[in-house]
C-alpha positions in Angstrom: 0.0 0.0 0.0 1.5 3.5 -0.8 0.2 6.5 0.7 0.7 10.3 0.2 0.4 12.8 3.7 -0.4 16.5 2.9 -0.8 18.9 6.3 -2.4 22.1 6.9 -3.8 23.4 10.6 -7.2 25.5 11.2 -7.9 27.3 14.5 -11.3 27.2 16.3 -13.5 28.1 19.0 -16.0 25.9 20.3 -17.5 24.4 23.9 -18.0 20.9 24.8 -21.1 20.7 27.1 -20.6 17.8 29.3 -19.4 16.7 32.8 -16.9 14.4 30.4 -15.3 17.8 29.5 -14.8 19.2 32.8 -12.9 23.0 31.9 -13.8 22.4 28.3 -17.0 22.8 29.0 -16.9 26.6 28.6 -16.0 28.4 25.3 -12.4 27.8 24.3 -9.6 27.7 21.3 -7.8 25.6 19.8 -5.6 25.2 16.9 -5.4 21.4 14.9 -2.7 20.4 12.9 -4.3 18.3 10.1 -2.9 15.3 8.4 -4.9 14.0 5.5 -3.1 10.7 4.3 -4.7 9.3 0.6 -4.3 5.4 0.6 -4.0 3.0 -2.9 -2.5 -0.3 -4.1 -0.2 1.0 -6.5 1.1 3.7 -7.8 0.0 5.8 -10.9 1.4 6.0 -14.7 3.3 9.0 -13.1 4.9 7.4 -10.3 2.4 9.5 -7.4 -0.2 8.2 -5.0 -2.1 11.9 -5.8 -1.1 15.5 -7.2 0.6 17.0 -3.8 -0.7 20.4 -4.7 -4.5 19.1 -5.4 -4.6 17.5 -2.2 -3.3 20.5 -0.4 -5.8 22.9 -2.0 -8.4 20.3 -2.0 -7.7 20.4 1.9 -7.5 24.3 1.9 -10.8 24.1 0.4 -12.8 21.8 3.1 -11.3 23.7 5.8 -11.6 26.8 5.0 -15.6 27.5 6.3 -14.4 26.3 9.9 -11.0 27.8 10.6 -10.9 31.0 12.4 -14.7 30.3 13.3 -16.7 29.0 16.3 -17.8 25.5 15.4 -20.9 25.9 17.8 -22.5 28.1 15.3 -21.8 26.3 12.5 -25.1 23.8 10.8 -22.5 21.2 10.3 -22.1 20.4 13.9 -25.6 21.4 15.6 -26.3 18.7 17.8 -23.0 17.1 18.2 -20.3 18.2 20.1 -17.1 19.2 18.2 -14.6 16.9 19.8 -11.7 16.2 18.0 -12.9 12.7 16.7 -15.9 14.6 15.1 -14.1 17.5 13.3 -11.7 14.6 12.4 -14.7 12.4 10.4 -16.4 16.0 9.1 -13.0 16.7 7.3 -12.8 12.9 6.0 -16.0 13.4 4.8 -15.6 16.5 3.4 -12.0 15.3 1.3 -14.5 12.3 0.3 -16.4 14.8 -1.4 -13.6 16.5 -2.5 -12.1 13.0 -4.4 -15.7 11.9 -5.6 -16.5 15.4 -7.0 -12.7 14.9 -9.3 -11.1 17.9 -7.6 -8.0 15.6 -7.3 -7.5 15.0 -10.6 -7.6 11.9 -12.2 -4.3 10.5 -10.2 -7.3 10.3 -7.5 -9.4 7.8 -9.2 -7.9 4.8 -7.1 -7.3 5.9 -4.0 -9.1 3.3 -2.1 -8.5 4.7 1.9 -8.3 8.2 3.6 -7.0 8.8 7.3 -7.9 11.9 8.8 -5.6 13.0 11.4 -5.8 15.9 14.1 -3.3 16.6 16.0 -4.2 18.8 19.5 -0.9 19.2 21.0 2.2 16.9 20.7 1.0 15.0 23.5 -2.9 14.3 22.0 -4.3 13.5 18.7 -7.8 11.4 17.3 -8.3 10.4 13.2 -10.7 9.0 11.4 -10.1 6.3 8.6 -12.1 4.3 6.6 -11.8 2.8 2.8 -13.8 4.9 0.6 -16.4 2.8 -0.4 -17.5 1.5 3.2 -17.6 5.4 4.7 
């Protein structure tokens, strides 16, 4: 299996109602570091798992409407909590879209598995992955 890694980072603001969340609770920041790795059996005819630059703007893309925004007021995640795992499947499913939709280019077409990764500190981190077809 090969696999390509681009990385960007967003910063929020969001509360995590709870007991679970003890201090979190209350309106806070934070700033993700995002790893998106694309997954496939082989390589292309030009050698790549995906275009580097289309997967970095594709990622540009499905994060800008969150970052530098509070994710309690956004329609995407009324009703849930935005913990870390969440925002982590909302950007997998939003890079989905992003592949499905041919915004990758055609390198894309086989890419059978994304992992989402966000990274809270160096000492925390949650992802998401899943093979295309089963998410």
């Amino acid at each position: 299996m090969f696999a390509l890694e681009v990385r960007d980072h967003v910063m929020i603001a969001h509360s995590l109602p709870g007991e679970a969340f003890g201090p979190a609770q209350r309106m806070h920041g934070a700033t993700f570091v995002i790893d998106v790795a694309f997954y496939r059996e082989s390589l292309t005819e030009n050698d790549i798992v995906v275009d580097i630059g289309l997967a970095a703007e594709a990622l540009q893309r499905v994060i800008a409407p969150i970052n530098y925004r509070n994710l309690d007021e956004i329609d995407a995640f009324s009703g849930r909590r935005s913990t870390t795992e969440v925002l982590a499947h909302y950007i997998f499913m939003q890079m989905k879209a992003e592949i499905f939709a041919n915004r990758l280019g055609s390198d894309a077409r086989e890419i059978s598995r994304l992992r989402v990764t966000l990274s809270e500190s160096h000492v925390a981190r949650a992802w998401y992955e899943a093979s295309l077809v089963d998410a």
